[in-house]
N, CA, C and O of each residue as an XYZ file, in Angstrom:
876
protein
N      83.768     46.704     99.782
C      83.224     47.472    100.900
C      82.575     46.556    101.939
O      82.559     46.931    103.111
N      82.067     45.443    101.610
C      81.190     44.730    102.747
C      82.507     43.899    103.227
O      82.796     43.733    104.412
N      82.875     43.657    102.688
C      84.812     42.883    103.425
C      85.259     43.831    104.606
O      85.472     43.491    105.770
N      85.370     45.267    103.981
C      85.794     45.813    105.289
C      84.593     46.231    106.140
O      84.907     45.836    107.263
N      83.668     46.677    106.208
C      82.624     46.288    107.014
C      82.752     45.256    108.218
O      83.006     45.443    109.407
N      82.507     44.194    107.550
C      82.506     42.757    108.032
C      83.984     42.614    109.083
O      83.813     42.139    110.206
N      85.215     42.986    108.713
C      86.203     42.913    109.197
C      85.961     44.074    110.395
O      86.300     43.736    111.530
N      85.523     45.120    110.254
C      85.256     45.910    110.833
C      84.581     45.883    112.671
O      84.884     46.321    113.780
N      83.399     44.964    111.931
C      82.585     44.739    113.367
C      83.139     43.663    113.986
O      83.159     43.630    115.217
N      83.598     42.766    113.329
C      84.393     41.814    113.813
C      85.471     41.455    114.796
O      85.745     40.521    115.549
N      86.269     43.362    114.224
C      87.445     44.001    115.191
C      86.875     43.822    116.161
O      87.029     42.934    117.000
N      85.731     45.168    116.100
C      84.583     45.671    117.303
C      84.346     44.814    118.619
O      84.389     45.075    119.821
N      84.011     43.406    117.689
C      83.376     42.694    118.918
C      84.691     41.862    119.612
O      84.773     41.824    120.840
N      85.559     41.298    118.888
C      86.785     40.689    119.612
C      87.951     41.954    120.551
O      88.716     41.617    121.454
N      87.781     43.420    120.010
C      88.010     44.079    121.080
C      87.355     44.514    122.041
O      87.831     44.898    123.109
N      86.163     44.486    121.720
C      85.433     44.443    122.763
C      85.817     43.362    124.424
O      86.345     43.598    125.510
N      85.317     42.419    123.897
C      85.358     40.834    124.449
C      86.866     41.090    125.254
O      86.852     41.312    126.464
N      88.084     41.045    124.538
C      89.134     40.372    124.871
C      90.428     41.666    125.208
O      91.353     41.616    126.018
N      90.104     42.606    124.384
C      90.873     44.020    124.645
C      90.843     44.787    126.165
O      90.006     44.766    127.068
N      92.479     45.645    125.980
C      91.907     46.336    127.015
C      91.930     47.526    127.010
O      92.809     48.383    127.100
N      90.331     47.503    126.837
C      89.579     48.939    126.181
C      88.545     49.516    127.352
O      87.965     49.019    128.317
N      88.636     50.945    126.694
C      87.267     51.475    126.804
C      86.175     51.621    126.315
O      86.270     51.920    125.124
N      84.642     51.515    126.854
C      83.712     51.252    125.606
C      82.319     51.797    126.235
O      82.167     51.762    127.456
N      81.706     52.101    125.719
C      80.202     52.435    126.241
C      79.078     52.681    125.439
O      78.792     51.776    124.655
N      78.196     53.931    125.441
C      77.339     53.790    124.118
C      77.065     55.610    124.278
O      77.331     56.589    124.975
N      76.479     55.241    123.295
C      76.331     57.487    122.773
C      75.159     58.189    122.555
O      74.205     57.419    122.437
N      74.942     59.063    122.481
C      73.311     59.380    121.485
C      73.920     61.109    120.998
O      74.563     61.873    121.717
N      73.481     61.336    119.640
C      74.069     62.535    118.985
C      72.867     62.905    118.774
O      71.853     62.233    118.962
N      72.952     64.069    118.344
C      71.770     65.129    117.915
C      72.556     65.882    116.894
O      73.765     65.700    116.754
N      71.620     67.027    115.928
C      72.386     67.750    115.029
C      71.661     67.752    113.482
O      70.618     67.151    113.225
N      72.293     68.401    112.707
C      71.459     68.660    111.337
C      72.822     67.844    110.394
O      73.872     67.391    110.851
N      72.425     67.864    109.205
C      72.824     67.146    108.057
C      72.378     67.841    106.907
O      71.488     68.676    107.069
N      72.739     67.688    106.015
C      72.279     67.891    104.193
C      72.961     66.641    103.383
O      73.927     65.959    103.727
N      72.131     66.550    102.162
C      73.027     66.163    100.783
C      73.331     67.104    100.063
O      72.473     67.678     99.391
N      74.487     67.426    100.051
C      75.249     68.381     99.355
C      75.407     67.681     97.746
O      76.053     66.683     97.427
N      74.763     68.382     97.080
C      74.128     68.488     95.392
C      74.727     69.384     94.905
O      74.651     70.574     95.212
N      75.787     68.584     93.594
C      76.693     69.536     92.729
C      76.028     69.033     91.107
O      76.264     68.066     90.383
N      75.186     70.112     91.003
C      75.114     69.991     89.529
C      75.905     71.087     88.682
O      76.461     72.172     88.857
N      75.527     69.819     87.261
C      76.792     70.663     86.309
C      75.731     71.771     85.670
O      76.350     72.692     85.136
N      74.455     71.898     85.598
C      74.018     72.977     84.525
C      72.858     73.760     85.622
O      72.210     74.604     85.004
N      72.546     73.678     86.796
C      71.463     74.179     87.312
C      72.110     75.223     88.630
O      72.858     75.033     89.589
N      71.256     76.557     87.987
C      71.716     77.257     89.357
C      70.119     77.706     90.153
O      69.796     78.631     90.899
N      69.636     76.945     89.766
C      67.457     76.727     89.958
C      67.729     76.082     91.517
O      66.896     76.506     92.318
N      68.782     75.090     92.138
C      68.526     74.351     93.210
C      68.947     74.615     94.153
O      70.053     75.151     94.088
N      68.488     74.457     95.212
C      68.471     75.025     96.580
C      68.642     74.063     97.716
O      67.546     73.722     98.162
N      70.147     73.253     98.621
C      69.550     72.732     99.521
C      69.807     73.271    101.227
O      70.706     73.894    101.792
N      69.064     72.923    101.473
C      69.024     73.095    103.058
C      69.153     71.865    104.156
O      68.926     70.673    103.950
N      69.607     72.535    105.455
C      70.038     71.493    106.443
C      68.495     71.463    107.028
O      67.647     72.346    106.899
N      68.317     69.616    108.020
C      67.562     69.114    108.287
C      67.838     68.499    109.494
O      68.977     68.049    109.619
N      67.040     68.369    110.439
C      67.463     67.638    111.650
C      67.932     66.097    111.068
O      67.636     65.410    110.091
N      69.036     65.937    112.505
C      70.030     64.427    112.363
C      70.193     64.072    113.228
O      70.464     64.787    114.193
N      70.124     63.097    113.264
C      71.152     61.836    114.936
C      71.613     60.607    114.349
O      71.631     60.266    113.167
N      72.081     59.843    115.663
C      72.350     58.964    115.786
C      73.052     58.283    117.082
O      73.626     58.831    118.023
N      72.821     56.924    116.823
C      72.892     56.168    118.241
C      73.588     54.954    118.356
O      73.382     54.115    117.479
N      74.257     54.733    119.133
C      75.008     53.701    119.246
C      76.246     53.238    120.498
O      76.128     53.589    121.671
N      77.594     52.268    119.902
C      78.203     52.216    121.041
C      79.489     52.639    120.359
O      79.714     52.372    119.179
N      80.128     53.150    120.956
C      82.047     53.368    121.041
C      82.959     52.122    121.868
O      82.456     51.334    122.669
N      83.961     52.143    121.592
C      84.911     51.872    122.150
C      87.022     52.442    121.886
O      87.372     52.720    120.739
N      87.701     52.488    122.629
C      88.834     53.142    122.358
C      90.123     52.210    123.016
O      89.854     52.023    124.202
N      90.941     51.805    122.789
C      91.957     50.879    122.673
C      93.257     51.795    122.977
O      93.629     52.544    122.073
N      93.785     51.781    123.887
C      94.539     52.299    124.523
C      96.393     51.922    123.297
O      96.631     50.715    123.278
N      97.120     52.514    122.727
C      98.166     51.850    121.932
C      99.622     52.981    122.268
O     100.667     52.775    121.651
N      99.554     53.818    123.004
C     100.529     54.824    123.714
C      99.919     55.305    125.164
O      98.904     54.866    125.704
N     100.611     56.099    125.542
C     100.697     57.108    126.658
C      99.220     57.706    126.541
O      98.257     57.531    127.288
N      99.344     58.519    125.289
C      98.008     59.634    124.888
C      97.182     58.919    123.727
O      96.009     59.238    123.530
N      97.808     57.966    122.980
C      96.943     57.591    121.777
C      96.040     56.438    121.967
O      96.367     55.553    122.758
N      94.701     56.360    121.170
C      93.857     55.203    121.219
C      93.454     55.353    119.655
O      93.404     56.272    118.838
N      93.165     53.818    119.676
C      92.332     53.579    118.030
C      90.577     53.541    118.395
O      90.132     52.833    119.298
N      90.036     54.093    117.853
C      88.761     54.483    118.694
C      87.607     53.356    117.563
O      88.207     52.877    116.601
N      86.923     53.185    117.616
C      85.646     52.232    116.898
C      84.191     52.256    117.320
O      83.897     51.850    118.444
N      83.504     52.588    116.708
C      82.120     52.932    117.006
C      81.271     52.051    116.115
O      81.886     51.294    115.364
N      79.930     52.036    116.087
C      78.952     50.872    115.830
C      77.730     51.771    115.765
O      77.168     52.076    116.817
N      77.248     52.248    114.507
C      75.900     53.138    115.112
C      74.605     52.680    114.066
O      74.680     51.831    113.178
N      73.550     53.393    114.393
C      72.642     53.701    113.787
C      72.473     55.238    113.442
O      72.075     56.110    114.214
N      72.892     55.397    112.010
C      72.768     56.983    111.892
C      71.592     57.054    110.619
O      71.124     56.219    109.845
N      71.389     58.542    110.856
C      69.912     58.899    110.143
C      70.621     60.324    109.427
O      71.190     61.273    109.966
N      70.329     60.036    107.986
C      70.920     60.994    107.149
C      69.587     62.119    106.921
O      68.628     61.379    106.701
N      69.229     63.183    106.887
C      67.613     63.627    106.047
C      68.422     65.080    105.277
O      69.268     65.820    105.779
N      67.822     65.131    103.959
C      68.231     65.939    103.002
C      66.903     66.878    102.599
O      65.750     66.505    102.383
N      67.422     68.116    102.577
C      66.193     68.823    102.374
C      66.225     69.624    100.883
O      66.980     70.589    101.003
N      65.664     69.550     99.528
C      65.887     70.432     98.588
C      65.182     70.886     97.513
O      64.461     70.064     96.948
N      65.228     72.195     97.029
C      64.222     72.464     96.280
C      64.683     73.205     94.736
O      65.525     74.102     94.692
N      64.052     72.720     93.632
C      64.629     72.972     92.612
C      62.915     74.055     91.974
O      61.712     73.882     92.172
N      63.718     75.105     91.194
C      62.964     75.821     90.384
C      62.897     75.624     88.929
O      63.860     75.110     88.361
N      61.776     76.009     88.222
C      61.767     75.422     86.916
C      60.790     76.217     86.468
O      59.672     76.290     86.978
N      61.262     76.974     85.290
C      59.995     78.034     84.764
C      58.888     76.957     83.848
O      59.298     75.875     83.428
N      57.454     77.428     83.618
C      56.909     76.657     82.663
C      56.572     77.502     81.480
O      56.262     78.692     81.519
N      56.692     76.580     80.192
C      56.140     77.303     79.240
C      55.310     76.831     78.428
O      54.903     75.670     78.374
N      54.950     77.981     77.574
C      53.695     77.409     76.490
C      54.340     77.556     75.079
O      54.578     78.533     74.368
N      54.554     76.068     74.930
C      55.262     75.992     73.566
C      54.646     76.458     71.657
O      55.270     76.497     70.597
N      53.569     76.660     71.912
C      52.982     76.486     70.724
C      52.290     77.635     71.159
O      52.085     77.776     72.365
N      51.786     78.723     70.106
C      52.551     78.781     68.790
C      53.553     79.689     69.164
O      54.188     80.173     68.227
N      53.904     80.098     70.486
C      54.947     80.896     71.007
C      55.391     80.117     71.984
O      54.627     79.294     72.489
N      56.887     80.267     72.471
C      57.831     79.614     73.444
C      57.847     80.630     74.605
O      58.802     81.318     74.967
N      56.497     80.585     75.157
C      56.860     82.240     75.944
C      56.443     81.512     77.525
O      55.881     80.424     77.400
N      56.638     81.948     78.866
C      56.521     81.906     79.729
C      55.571     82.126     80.442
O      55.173     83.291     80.435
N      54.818     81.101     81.348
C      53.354     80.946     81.898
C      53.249     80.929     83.361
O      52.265     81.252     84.027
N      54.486     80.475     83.813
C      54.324     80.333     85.191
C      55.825     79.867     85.343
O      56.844     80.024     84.671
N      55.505     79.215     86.541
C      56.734     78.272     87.465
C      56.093     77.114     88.313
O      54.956     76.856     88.708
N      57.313     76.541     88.413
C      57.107     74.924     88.836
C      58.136     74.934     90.228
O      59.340     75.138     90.073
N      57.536     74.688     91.635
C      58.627     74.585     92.220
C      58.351     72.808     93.099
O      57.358     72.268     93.587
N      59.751     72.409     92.942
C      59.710     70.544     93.332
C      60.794     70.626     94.867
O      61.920     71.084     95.061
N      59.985     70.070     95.573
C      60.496     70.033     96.439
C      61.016     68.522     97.018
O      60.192     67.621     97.172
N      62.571     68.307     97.349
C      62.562     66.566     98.018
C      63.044     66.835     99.345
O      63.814     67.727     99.700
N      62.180     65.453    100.402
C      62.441     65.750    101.488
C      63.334     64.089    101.496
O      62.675     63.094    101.195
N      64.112     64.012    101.685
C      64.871     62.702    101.688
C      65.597     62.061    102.741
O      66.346     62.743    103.440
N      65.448     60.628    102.974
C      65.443     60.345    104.234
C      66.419     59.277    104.721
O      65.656     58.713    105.505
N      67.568     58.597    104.814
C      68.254     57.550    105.025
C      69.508     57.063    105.916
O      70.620     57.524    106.171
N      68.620     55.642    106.345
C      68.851     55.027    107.630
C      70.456     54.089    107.415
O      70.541     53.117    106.664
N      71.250     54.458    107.977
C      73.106     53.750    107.582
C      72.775     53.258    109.176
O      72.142     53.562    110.187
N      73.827     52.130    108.522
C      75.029     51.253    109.805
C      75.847     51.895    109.626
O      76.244     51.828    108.463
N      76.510     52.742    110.410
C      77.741     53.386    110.183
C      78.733     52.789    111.403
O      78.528     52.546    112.592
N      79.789     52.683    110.616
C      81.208     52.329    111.668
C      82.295     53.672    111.523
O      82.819     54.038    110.471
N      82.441     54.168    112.612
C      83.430     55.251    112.162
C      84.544     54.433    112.691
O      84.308     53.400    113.317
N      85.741     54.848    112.467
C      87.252     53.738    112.927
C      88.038     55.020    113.288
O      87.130     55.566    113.915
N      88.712     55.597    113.328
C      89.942     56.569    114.157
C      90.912     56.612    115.001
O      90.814     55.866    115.976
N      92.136     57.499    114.879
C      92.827     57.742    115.587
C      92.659     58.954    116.849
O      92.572     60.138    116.523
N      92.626     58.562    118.222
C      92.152     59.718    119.169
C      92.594     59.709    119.859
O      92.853     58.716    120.539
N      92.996     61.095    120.100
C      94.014     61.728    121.201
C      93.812     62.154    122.734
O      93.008     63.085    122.744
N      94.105     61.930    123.642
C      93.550     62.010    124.921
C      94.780     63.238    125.441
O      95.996     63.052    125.400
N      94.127     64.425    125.895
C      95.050     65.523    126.463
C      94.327     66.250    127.601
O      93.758     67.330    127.448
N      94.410     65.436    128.988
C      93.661     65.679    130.127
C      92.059     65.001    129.580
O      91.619     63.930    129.163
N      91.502     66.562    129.932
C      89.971     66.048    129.676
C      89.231     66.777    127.951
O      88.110     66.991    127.489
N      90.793     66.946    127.461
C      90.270     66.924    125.885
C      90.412     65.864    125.158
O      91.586     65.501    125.222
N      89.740     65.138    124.446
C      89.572     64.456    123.428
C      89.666     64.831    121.920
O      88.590     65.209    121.457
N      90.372     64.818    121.332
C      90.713     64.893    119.557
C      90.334     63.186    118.933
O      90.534     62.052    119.370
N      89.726     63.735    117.760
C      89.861     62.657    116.626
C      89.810     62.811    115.472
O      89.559     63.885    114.926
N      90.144     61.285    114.669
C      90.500     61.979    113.054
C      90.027     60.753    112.202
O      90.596     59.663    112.263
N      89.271     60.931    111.645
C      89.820     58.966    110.827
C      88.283     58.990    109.864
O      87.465     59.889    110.057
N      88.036     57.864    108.811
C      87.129     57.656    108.004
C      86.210     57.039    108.782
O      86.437     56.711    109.946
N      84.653     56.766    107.919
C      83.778     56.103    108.728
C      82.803     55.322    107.255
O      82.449     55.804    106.179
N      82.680     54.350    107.686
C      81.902     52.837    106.696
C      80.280     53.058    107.129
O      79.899     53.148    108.296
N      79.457     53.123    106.003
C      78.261     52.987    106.388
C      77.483     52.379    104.967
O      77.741     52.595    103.783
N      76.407     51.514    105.615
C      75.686     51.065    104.663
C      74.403     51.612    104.752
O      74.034     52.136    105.802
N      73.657     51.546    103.732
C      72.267     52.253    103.842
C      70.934     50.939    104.221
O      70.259     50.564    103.263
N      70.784     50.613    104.963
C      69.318     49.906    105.657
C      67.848     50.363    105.085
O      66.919     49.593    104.838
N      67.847     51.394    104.973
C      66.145     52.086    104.572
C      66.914     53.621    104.033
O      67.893     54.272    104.400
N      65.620     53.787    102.719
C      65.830     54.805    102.248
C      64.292     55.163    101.633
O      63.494     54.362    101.146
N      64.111     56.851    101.839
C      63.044     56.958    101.143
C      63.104     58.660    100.926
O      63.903     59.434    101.455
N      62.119     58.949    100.079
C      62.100     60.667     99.696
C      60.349     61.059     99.248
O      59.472     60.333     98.778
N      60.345     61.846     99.456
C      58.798     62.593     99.407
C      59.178     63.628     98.746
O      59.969     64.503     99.101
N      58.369     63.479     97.372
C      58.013     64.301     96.130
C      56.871     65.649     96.416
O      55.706     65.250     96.415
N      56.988     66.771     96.594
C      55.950     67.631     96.567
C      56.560     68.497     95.044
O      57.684     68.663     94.568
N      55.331     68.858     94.679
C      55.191     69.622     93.387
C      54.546     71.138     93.503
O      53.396     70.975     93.911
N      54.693     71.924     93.397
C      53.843     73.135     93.063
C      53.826     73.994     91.766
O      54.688     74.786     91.386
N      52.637     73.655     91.169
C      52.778     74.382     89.876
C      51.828     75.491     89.795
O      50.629     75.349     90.036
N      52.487     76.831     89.384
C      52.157     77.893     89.195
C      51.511     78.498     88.095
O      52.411     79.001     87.422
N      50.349     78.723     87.530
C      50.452     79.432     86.184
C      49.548     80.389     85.907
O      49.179     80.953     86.937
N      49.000     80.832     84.842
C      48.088     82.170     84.823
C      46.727     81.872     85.267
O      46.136     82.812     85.798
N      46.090     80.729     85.157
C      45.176     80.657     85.561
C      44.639     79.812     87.032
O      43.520     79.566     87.481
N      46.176     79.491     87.557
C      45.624     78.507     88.687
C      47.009     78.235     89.382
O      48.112     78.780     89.431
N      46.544     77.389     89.769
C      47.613     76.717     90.960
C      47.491     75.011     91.093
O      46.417     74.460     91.336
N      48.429     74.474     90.946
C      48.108     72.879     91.016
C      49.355     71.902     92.049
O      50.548     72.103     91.822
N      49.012     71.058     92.955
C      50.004     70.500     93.909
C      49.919     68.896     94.004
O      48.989     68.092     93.935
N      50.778     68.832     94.121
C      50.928     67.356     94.161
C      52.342     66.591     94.777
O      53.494     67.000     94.633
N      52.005     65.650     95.331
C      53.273     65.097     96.041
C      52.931     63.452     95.650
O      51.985     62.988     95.014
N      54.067     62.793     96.282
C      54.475     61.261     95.834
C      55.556     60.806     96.881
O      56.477     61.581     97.137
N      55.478     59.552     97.510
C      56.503     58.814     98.324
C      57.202     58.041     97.596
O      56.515     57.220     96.989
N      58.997     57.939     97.303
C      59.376     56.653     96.577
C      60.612     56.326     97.664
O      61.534     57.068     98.002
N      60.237     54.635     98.197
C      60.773     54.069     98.880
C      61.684     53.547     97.631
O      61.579     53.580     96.405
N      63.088     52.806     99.022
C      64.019     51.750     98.412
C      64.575     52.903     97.103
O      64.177     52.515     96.005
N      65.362     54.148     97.039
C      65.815     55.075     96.637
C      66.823     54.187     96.092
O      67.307     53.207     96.658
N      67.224     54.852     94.355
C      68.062     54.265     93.554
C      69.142     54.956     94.027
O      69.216     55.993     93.368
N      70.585     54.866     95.366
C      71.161     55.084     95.784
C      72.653     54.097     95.819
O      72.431     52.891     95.709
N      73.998     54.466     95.949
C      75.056     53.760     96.600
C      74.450     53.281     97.652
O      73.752     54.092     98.260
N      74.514     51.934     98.161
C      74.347     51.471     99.550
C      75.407     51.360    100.418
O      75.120     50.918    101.530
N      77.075     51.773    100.113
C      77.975     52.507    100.389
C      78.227     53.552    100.837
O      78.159     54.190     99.786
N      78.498     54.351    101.652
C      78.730     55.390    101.641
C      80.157     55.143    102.882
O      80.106     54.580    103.976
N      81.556     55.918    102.074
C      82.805     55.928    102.718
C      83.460     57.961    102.989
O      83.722     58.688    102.031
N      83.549     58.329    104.206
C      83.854     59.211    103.916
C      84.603     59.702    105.588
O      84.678     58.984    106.585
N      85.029     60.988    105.448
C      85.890     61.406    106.495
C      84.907     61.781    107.654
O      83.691     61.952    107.740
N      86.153     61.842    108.651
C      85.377     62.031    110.401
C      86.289     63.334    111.004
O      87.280     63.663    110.352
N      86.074     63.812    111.804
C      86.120     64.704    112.503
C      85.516     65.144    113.685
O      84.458     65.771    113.716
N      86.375     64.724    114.940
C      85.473     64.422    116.120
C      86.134     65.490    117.361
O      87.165     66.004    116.927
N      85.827     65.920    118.693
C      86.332     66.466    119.812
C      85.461     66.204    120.811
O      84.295     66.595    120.754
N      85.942     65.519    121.821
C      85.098     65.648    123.101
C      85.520     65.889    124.440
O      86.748     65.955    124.502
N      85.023     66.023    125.390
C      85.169     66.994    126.443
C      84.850     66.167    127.379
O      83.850     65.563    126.990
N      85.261     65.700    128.729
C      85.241     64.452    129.938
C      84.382     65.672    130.709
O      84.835     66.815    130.751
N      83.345     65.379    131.197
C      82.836     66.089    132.949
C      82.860     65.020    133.717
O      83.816     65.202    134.471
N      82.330     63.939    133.984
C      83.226     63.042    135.002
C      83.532     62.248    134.700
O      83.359     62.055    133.496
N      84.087     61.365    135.340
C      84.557     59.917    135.312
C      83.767     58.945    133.913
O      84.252     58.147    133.112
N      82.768     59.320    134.053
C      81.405     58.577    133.335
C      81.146     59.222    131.773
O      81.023     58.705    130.662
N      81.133     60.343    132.179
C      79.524     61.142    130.891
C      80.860     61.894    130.516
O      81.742     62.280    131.284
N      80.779     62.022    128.942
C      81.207     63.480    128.417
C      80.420     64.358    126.954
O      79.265     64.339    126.530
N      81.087     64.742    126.706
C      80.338     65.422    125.928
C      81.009     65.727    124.368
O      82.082     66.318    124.247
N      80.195     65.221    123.181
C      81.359     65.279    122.172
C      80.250     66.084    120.960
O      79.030     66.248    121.006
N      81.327     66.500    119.848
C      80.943     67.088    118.585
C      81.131     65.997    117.624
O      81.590     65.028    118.230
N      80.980     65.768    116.467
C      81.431     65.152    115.309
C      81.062     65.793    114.053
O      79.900     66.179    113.926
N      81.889     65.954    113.122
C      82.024     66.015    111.747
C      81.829     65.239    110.503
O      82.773     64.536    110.141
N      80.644     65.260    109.723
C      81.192     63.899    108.516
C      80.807     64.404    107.611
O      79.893     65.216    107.463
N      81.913     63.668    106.503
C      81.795     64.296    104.866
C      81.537     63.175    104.214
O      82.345     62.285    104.479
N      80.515     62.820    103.282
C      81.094     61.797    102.702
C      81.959     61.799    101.361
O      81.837     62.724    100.558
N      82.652     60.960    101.188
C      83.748     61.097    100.253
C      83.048     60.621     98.746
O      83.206     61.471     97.870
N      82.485     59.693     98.427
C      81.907     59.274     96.863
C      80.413     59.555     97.033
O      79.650     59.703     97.987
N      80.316     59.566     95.620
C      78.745     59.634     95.140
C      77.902     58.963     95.161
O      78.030     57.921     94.517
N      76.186     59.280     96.147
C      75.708     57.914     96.774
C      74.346     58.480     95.411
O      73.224     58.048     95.677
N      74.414     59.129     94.432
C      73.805     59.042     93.615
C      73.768     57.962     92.315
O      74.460     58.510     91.457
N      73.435     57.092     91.953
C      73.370     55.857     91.080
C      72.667     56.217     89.877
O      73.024     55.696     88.820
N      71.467     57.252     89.902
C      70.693     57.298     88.800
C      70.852     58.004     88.162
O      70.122     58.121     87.178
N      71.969     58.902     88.417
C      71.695     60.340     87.770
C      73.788     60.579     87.486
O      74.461     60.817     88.489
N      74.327     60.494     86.418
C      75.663     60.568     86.634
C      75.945     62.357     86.089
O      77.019     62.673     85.578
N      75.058     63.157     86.256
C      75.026     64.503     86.207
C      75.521     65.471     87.475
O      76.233     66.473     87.545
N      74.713     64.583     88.535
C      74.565     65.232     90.154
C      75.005     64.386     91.022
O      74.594     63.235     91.163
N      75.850     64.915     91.632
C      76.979     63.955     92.465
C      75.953     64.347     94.043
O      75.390     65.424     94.241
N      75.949     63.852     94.433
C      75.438     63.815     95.863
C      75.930     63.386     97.037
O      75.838     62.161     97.106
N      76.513     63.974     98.184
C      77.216     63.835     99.300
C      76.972     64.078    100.436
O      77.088     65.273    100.710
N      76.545     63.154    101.588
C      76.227     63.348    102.595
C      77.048     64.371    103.536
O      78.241     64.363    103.230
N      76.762     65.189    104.525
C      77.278     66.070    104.919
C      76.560     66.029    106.808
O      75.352     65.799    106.860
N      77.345     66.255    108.295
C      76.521     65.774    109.162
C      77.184     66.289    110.099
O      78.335     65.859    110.174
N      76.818     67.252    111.041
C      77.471     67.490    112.345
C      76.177     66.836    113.075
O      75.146     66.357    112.603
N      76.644     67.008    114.446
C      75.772     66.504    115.700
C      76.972     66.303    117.050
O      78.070     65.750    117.113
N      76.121     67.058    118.034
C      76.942     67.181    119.277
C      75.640     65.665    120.519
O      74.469     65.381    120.266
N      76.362     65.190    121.502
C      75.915     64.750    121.730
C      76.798     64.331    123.350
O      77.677     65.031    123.852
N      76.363     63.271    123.813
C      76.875     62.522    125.216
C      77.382     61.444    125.200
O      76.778     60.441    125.579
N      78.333     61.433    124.854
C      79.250     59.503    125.686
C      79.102     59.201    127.087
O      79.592     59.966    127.917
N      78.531     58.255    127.406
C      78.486     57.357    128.694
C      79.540     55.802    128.529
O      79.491     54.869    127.728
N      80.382     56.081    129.621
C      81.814     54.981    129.578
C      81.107     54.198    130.503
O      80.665     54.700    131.536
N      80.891     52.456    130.093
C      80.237     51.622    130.701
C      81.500     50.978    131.671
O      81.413     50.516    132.809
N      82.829     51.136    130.701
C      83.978     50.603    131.456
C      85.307     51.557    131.101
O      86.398     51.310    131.615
């Protein structure tokens, strides 16, 4: 994975430099989740969270209508989720006292390269293709709430540097829209394809990310 990476930006910058391309820079907005497949829990709950990201494009002209498109970003993944958990009192009965609800707010910073094939039809834009990202910073915030007959008890915890894939490879899905010469206006799609969970081989975890945003063409 860091081979193609590496080969990756490498393209980037020698088409940049020497190609004859188009290229400029972007800013997205939009929500995200980690989409959490466990095998025994129907207790968990996740929800979407604000997302962006920022960076530059470029697109390489190789037909009439077709370009190989390449981007360079800083993207921000945040996962929102909450798991339920009854509590009990084991001794001298197994009987039920309360509930426990855990909440993670989870947070992580990728180099992402998306790479694609994109279609130019007037002032529509289509695209299609995978996207490479590594993880830079990662972190999640632990809140606790425990429920029981006689009280209430809370507690939270920060754990940086998250036991995570620092990989993450997965599909793209893009459309954008020209208003002038300059500025347009685009959507994007991303799935990720493998499991950026490491600690846990129970719960597969998959980044998930729309965000609409603005291309500005420098050339």
């Amino acid at each position: 994975m860091r081979i193609i990476l590496s080969t990756i930006i490498i393209l980037f910058i020698e088409t940049s430099i020497y190609g004859q391309i188009n290229y400029g820079i972007k800013s997205n907005l939009g929500i995200s989740m980690i989409v959490q497949n466990y095998d025994n829990s129907s207790n968990a709950k996740t929800y979407i969270a604000p997302s962006g990201q920022i960076g530059a494009f470029s697109s390489l002209k190789i037909k009439n209508k077709s370009y190989i498109g390449l981007e360079l970003l800083i993207n921000q993944i945040e996962g929102r989720e909450e798991i339920f958990y009854e509590t009990s009192w084991s001794w001298p009965y197994n009987e039920s006292i309360g509930d426990s609800k855990v909440k993670f707010y989870t947070h992580i910073t990728y180099i992402s390269i998306p790479t694609y094939y994109e279609l130019k039809l007037n002032k529509l834009i289509l695209n299609a293709g995978l996207q490479f990202s590594y993880c830079m910073l990662s972190s999640e915030k632990v809140k606790v709430t425990e429920t029981v007959e006689w009280g209430t008890d809370t507690w939270e915890k920060t754990n940086k540097n998250l036991n995570i894939d620092k990989f993450n490879i997965g599909s793209r899905l893009g459309g954008a829209y020209v208003i002038t010469s300059k500025f347009s206006i685009e959507g994007v799609c991303y799935y990720g394809l493998n499991n950026i969970n490491s600690s846990n081989s129970t719960v597969k975890s998959k980044p998930l990310q729309i965000t609409v945003g603005i291309r500005y063409k420098i050339k």
